[in-house]
C-alpha positions as CSV (number, residue, x, y, z in Angstrom):
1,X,27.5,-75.2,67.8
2,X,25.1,-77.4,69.6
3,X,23.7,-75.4,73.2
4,X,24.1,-77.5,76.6
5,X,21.8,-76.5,79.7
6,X,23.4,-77.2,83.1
7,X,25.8,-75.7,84.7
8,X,29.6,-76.3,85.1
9,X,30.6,-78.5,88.4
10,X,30.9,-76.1,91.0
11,X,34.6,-75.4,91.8
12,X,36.2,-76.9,94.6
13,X,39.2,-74.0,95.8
14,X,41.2,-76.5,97.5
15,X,41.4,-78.7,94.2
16,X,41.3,-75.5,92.4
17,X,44.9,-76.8,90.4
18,X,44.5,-80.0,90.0
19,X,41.2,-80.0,88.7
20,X,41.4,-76.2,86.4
21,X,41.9,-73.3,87.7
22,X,38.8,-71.2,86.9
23,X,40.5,-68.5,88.8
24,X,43.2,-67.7,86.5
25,X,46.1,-67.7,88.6
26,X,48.1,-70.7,87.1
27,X,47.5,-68.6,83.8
28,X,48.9,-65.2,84.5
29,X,52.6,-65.3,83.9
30,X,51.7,-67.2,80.4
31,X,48.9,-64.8,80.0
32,X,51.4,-61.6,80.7
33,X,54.0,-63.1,78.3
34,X,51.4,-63.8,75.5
35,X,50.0,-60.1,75.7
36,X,53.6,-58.7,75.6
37,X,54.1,-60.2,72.6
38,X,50.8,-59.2,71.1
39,X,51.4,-55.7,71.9
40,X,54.9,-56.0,70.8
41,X,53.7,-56.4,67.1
42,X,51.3,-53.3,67.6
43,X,54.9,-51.2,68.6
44,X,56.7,-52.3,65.7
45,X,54.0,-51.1,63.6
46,X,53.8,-48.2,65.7
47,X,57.5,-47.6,64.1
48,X,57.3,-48.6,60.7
49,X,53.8,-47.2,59.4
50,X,54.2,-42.9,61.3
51,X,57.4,-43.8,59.6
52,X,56.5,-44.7,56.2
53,X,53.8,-41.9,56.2
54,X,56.2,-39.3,56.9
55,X,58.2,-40.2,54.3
56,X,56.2,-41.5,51.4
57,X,53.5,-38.5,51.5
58,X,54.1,-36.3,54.5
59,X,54.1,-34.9,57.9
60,X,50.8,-33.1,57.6
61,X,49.4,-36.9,55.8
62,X,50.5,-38.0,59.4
63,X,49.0,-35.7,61.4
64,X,45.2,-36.2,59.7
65,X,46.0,-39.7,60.4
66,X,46.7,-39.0,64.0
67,X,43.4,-36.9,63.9
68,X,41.3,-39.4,62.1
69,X,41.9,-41.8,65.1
70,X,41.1,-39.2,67.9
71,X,37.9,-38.3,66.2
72,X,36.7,-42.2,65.8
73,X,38.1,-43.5,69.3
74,X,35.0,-41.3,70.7
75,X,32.8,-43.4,68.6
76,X,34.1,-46.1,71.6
77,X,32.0,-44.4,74.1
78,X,29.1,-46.1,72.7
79,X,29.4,-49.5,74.2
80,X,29.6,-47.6,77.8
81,X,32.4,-49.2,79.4
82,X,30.4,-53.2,79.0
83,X,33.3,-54.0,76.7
84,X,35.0,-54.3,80.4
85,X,32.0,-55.6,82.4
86,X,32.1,-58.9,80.1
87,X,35.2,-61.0,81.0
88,X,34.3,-59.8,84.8
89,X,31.1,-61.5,84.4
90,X,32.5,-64.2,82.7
91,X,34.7,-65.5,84.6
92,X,32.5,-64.9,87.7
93,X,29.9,-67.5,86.1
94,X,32.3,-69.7,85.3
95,X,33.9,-69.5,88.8
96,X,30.7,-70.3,90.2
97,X,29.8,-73.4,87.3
98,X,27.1,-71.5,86.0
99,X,27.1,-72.0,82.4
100,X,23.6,-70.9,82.0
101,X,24.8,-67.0,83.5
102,X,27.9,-67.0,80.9
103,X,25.1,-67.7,78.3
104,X,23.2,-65.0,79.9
105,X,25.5,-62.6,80.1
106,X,27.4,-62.9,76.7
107,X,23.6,-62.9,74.8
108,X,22.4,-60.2,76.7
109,X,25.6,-57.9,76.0
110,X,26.0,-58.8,72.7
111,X,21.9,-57.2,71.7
112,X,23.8,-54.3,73.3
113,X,26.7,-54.1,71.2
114,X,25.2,-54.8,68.4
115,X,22.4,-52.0,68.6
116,X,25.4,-49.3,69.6
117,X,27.4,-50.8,66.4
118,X,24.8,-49.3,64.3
119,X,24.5,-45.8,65.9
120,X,28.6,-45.7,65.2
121,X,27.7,-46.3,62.1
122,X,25.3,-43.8,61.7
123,X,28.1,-41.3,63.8
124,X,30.7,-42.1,60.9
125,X,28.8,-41.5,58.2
126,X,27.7,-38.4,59.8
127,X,31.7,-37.8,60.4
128,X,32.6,-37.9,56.7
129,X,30.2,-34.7,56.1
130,X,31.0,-33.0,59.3
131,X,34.5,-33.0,59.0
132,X,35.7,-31.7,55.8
133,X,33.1,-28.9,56.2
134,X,34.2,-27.8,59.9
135,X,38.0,-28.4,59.2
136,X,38.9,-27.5,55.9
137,X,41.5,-25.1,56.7
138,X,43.2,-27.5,58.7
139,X,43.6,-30.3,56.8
140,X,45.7,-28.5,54.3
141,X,44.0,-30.4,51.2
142,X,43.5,-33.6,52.4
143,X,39.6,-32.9,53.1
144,X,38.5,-35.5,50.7
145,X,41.4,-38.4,52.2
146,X,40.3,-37.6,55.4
147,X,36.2,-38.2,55.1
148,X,37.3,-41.4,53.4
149,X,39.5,-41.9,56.1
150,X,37.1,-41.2,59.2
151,X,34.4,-43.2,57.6
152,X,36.2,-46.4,57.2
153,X,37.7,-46.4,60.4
154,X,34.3,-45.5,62.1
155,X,33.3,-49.3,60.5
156,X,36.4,-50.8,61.9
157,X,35.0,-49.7,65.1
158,X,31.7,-50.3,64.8
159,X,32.3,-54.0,63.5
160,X,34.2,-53.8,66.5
161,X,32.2,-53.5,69.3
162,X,29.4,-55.8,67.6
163,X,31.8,-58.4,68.1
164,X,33.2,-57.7,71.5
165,X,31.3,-59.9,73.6
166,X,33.1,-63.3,71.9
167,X,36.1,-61.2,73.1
168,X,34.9,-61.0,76.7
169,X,33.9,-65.1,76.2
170,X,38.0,-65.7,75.2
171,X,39.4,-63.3,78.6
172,X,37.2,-64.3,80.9
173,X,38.2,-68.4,80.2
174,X,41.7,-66.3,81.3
175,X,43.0,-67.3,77.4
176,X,44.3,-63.8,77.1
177,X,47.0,-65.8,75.1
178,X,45.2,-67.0,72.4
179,X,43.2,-63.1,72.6
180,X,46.7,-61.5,71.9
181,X,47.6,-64.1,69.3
182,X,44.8,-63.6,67.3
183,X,45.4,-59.7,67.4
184,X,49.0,-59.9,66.8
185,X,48.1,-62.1,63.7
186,X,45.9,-60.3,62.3
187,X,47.6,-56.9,63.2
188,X,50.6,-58.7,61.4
189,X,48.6,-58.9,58.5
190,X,47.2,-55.4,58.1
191,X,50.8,-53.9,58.5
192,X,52.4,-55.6,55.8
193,X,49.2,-54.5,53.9
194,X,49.8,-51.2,55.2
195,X,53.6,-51.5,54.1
196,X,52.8,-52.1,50.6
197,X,50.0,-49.8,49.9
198,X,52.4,-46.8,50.8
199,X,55.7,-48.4,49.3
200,X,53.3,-48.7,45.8
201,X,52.5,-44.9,46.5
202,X,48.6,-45.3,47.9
203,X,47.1,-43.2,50.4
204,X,45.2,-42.4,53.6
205,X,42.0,-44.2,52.6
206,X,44.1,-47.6,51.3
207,X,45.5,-47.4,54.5
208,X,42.0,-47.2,56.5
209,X,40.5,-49.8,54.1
210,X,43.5,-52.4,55.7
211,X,42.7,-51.7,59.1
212,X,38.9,-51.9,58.3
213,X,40.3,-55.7,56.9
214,X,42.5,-56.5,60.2
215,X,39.5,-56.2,62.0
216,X,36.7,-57.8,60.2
217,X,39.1,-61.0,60.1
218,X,40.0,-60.8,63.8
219,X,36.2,-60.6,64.7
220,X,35.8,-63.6,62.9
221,X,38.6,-65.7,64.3
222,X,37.2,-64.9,68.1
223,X,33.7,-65.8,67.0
224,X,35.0,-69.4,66.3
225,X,37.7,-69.4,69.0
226,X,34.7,-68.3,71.8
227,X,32.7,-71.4,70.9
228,X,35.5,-73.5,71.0
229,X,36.6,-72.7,74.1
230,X,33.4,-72.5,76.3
231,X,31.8,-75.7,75.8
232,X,28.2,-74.8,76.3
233,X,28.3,-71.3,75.1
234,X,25.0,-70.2,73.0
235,X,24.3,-66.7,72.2
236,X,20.9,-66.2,71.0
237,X,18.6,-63.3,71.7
238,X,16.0,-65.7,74.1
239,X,18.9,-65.7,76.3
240,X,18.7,-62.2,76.6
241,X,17.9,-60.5,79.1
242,X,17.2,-56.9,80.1
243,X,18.0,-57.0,83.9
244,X,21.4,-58.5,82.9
245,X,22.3,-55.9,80.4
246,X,21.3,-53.4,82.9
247,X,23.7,-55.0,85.6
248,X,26.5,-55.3,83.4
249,X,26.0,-51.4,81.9
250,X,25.9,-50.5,85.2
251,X,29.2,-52.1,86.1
252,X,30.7,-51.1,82.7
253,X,29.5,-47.1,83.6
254,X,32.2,-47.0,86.4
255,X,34.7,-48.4,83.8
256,X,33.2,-45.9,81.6
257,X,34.0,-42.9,83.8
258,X,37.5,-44.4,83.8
259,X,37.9,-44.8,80.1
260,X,36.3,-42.1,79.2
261,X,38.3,-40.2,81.3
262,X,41.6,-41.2,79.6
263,X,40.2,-41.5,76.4
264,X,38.6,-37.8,76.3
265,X,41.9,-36.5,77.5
266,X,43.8,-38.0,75.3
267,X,41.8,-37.5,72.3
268,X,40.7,-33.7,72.8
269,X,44.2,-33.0,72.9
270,X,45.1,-34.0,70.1
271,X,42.1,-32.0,68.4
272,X,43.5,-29.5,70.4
273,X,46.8,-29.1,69.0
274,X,45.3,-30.1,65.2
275,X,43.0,-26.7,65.6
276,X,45.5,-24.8,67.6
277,X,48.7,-25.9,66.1
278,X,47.6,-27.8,62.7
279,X,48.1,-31.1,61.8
280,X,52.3,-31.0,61.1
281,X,52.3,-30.2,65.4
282,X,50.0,-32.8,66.0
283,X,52.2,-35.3,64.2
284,X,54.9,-34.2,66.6
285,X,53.6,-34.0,69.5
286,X,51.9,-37.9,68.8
287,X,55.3,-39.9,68.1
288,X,56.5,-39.4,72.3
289,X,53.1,-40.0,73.4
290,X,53.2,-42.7,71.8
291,X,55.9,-44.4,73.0
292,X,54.6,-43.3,76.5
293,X,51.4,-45.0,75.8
294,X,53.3,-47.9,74.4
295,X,55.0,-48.5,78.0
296,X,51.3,-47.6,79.6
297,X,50.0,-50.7,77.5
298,X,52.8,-52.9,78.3
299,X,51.9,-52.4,81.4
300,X,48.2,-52.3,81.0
301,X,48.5,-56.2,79.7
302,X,49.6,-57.2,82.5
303,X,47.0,-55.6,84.9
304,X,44.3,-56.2,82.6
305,X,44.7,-60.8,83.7
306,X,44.4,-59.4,87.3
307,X,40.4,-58.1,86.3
308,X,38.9,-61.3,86.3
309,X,41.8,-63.1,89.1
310,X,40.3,-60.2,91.2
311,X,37.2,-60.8,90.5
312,X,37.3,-65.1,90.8
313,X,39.1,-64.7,94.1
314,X,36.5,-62.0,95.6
315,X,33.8,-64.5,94.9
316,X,35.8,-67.2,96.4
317,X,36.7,-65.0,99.2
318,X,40.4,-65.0,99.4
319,X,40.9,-62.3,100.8
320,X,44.1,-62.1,102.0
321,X,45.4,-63.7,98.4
322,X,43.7,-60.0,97.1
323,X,46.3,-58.1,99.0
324,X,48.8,-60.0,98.1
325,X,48.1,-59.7,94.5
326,X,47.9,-56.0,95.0
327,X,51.3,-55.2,96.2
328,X,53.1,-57.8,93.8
329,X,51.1,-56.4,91.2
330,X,52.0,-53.1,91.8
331,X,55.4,-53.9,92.3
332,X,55.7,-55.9,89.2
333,X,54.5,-52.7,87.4
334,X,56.8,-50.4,88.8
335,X,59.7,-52.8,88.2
336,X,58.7,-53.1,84.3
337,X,57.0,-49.4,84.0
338,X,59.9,-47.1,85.5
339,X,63.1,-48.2,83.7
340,X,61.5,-47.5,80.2
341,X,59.9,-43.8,81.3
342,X,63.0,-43.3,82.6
343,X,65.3,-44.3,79.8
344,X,62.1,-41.9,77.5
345,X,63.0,-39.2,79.7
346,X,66.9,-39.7,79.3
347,X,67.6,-40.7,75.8
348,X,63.9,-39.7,74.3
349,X,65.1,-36.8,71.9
350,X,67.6,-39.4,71.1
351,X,65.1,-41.9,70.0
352,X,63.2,-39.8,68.3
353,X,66.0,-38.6,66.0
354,X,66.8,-42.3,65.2
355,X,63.1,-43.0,64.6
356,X,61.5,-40.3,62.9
357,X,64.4,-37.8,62.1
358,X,65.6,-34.5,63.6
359,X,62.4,-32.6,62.9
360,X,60.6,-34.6,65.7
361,X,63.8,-34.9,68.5
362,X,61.9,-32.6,71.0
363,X,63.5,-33.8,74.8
364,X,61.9,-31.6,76.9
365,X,58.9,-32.8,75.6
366,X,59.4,-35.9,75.6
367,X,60.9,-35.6,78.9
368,X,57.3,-33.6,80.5
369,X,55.4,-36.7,79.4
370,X,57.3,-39.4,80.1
371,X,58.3,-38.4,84.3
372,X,54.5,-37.2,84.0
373,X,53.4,-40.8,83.5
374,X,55.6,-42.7,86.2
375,X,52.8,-42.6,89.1
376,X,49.9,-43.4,86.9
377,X,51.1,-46.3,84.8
378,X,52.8,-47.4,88.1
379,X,48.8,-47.7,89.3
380,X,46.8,-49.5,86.7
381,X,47.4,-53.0,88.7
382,X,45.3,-51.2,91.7
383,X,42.7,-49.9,89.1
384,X,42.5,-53.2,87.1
385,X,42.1,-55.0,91.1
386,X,39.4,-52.9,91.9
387,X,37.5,-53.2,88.6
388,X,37.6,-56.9,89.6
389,X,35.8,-56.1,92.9
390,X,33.4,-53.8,90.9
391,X,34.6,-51.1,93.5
392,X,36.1,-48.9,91.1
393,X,33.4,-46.1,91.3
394,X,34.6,-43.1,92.8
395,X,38.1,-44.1,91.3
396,X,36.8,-43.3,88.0
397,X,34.7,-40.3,88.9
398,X,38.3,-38.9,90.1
399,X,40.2,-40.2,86.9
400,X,37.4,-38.5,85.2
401,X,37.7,-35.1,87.0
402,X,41.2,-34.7,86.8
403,X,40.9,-35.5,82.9
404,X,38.4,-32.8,82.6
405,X,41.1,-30.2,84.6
406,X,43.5,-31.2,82.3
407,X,41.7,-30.8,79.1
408,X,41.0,-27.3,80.5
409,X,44.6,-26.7,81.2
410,X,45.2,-27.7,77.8
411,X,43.2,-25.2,75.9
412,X,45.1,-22.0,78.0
413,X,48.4,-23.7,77.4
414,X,47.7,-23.8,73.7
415,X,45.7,-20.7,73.4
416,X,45.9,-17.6,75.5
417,X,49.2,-19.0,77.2
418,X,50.6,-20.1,74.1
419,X,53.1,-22.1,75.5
420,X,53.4,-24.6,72.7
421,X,53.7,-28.4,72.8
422,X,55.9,-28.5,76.1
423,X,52.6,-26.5,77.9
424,X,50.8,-29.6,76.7
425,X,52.5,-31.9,78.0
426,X,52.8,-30.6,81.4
427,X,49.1,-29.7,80.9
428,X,48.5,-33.1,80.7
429,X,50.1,-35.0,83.1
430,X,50.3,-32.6,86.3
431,X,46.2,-33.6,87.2
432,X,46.5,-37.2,86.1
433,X,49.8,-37.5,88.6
434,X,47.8,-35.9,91.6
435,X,44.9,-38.0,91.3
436,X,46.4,-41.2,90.8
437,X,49.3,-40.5,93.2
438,X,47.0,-39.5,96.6
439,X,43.5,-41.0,95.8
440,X,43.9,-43.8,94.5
441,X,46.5,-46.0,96.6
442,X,44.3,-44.5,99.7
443,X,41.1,-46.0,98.0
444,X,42.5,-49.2,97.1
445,X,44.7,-50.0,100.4
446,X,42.0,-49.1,102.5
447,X,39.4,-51.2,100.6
448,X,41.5,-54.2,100.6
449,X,42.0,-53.3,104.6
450,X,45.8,-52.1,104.6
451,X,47.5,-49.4,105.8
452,X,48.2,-47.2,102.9
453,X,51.9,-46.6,104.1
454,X,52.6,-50.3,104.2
455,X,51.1,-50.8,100.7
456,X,53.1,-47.9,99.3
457,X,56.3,-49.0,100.8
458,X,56.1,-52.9,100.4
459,X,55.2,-51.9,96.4
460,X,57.4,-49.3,95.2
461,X,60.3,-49.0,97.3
462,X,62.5,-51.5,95.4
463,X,61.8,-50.5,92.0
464,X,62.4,-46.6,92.8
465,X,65.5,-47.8,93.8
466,X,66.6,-49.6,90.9
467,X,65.4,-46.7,88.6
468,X,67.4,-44.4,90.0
469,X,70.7,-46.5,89.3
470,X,69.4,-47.1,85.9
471,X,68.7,-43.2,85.4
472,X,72.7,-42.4,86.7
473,X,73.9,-44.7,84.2
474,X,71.6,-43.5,81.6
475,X,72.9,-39.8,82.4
476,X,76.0,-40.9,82.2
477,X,75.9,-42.7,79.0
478,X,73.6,-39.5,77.7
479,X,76.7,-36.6,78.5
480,X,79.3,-39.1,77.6
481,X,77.3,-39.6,73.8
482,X,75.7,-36.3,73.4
483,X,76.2,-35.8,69.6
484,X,75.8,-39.1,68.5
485,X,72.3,-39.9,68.9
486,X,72.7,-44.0,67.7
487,X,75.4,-44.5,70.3
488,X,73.9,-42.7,73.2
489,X,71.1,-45.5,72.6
490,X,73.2,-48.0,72.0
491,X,75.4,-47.6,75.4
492,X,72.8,-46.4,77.3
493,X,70.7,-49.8,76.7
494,X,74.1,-51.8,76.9
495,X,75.5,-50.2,80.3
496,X,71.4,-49.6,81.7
497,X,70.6,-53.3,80.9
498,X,73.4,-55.2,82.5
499,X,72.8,-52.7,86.0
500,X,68.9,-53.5,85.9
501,X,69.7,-57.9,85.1
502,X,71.7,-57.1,88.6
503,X,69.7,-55.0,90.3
504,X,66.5,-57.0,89.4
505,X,68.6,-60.4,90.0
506,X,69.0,-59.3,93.7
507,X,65.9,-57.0,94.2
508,X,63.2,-57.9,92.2
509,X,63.6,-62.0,92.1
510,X,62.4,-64.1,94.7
511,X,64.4,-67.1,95.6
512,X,62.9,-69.2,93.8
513,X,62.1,-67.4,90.7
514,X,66.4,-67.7,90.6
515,X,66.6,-70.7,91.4
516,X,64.2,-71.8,88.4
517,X,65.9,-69.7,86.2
518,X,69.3,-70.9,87.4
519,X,68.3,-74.6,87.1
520,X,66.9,-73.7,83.6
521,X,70.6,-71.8,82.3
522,X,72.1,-75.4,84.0
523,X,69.7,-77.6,81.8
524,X,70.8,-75.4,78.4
525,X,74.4,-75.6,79.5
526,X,74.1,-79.1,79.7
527,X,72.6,-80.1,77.2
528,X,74.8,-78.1,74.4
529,X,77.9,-77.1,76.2
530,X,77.8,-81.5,76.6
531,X,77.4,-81.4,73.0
532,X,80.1,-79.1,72.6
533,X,82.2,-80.4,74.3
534,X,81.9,-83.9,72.4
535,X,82.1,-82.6,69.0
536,X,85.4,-81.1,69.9
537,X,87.4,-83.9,71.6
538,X,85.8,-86.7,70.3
539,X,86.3,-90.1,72.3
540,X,89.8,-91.9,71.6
């Protein structure tokens, strides 16, 4: 790719749409949509392969898979939360026409990355010894699948984060839709690998080699896409540069505390319950967390185009736009994130037993974590805003201390408690639902200059609303079904879906969000109720 010097035209924000966007606001909805759908591929796998593994070897198979991915997702700390910091910086340059800075930036992470790809290395390798040798009781004969297992998946992640800066390059020109597509392709592919290896009867390790393949080609295809898409782009190392590396680490170690805080709850936990418990629990308690994390995600998608909106419009210095995007964000969350914890918490047990069989149909447990999650997925548009203003410090730090009181509460829930699984759970989300329901919409109202009772209200009080109609019809759909798992479902989604299209017609839609959608159904009808109409009396 041939290098250009220079530096984009400076961006004019009253031409800001008719001329490009390089804020990312005339990309989010197409952005949101394109992420759904990439993420929607990941939950369908999410399905089919626990599924599959359950069935073709077994629930302790599943559990050391579980495991093998809590061990290797601390590998992640590594890159120090710049994964984040890139698309932020990104998009800043570009806002600004600096194409010399986005050259800057992307080289200088990407010396980063690449040095902390090799320590992972060195950490899997290390993995597939220490493992098997501290664990063998647990893994209940699987030692050797389960070193094979730890060390391929350590390369997937390593290979990874060496690449993650072409990544940041994609995001940051706001194409999360062609990031997503690329990842639900090649996620696509590595499932129907996955699919066939266990159908044929192959194992753990087949099934890390695959994902070790989804990622090497999705690595590959960003690479490309990144020059494509930034005309100018060069990384090479004599754009490096130290003071850059140490800006953007220093952004990304906020992030970090804010990661890390999730990602050392999550993952201790299940280490927890696979010392504690033993790897046939673990698989358990993973398939409603799951799910829960699957709405958190969903969610997360969305907030994760605000980053660098945030970020564009802060430079810009729009800041009454900011506040806006704060409450609709938020409200758009709530709107999306509480009708599917609630229906978890309703007709979870009910799901599971469809899913996964009878074995795994725990409801109070699914219950615990799915209520447990409702204020903090409900936040992650104010976190992902205030990563955008690079004022997500002391947000982190307190994400990051009630993580640490959790894992605590953890280990004497499981241990000296023993209260099982459901101790877990509530061990689990209690601290996370403190600090994200008092700190955090106080830190972020008051640094966007509202009052906190006026964000609060403006944001949440319509979709509470609306879940708590959905939740009665659930309920009644739920006594109404009880013993018939497949039809509580069924109803519940049937009778729950036509009260939220109402309630979300009236409460949720601006007037001309319906009238759009209104002059679109007009348009279809038409064009083939026309159509219709002349294939059936045809002219005389």
């Amino acid at each position: 790719m041939t290098e250009r010097s220079g530096s984009y035209p400076p961006p004019n924000p009253r031409t800001a749409y008719s001329d490009g966007d390089l804020t990312g606001r005339d990309r989010i909805t197409r952005n949101v949509l394109a992420s759904w759908g990439g993420e929607a591929v990941f939950v369908l796998a999410g399905f089919i392969v626990p599924r599959l593994i359950d069935q073709r070897i077994d629930r302790e198979a599943l559990g050391i898979w579980d495991f093998a991915w809590s061990v290797v997702a601390y590998f992640t700390l590594i890159q120090a939360g710049a994964v984040s910091s890139t698309n932020r910086y990104v998009a800043k340059f570009r806002a600004a026409g600096d194409v010399e800075g986005v050259n800057r930036v992307v080289s200088s992470i990407t010396c980063v990355f690449v040095v902390g790809a090799g320590i992972i290395m060195a950490l899997s390798v290390a993995a597939m010894f220490a493992v098997p040798a501290l664990l063998d009781n647990q893994l209940a004969g699987y030692s050797n699948d389960a070193a094979w297992v730890v060390l391929l998946l350590g390369m997937g992640v390593a290979l990874q984060i060496a690449f993650s800066g072409f990544g940041g390059v994609i995001t940051g020109c706001h194409r999360w839709d062609l990031h997503y597509g690329i990842q639900a392709g090649s996620f696509t592919l590595a499932t129907v690998g996955m699919v066939v290896v266990l159908l044929v009867g192959g194992g753990l390790p087949s099934l890390a080699l695959m994902n070790l393949g989804e990622v090497a080609g999705g690595r590959v295809v960003r690479y490309v896409v990144a020059y494509r898409l930034c005309p100018g782009l060069s990384v090479r190392v004599r754009h490096a540069r130290w003071s850059t590396a140490c800006d953007m680490l220093k952004f990304g170690g906020k992030t970090l505390l804010l990661t890390a805080g999730d990602l050392l709850l999550n993952q201790a936990v299940n280490i927890l319950i696979f010392v504690q418990l033993g790897p046939a629990a673990l698989a358990v308690f993973a398939r409603p967390r799951a799910l829960v994390r699957h709405v958190r995600t969903f969610v997360r998608k969305f907030t994760y185009v605000l980053v660098p909106t945030a970020s564009s419009l802060h430079v810009i210095g729009h800041k009454e736009e900011l506040r806006r995007l704060l409450v609709q964000g938020t409200r758009y969350a709530a709107y999306i994130a509480l009708p599917l914890l609630v229906g978890l918490a309703v007709l979870g047990d009910g799901i599971l037993h469809v899913w996964m069989g009878p074995d795994y149909a725990d409801g109070l447990l699914m219950a615990i974590l799915a209520l447990g999650f409702l204020v903090p997925v409900a936040q992650e548009p104010a976190i992902s805003i205030m990563v955008g203003l690079n004022a997500h410090g002391w947000p982190s730090l307190v994400n990051l201390v009630a993580a640490v009181i959790a894992i605590g509460l953890t280990a004497l829930a499981l241990g000296p408690l023993e209260w099982g699984l459901v101790g877990a759970a509530a061990a689990v989300t209690i601290p996370l639902t403190l600090a994200n329901g008092i700190y955090l919409p106080i830190c972020a109202a008051r640094r966007l200059g509202m009052r906190v009772r006026d964000y609060v209200s403006e944001a949440v009080s319509g979709p509470i609303f609306c879940a708590g109609v959905f939740a009665l019809c659930l309920v009644g759909c739920r006594i109404s079904c009880a013993a018939r798992p497949l039809a509580m479902i069924v109803s519940g989604s049937i009778v729950g879906g036509i009260t939220l299209v109402v309630l979300y017609w009236k409460c949720a839609l601006r007037h001309r969000h319906r009238r759009v959608i209104t002059d679109a159904v007009r348009v279809v009808w038409a064009r083939f109720g026309g159509r219709h109409r002349l294939a059936k009396d045809p002219p005389a």
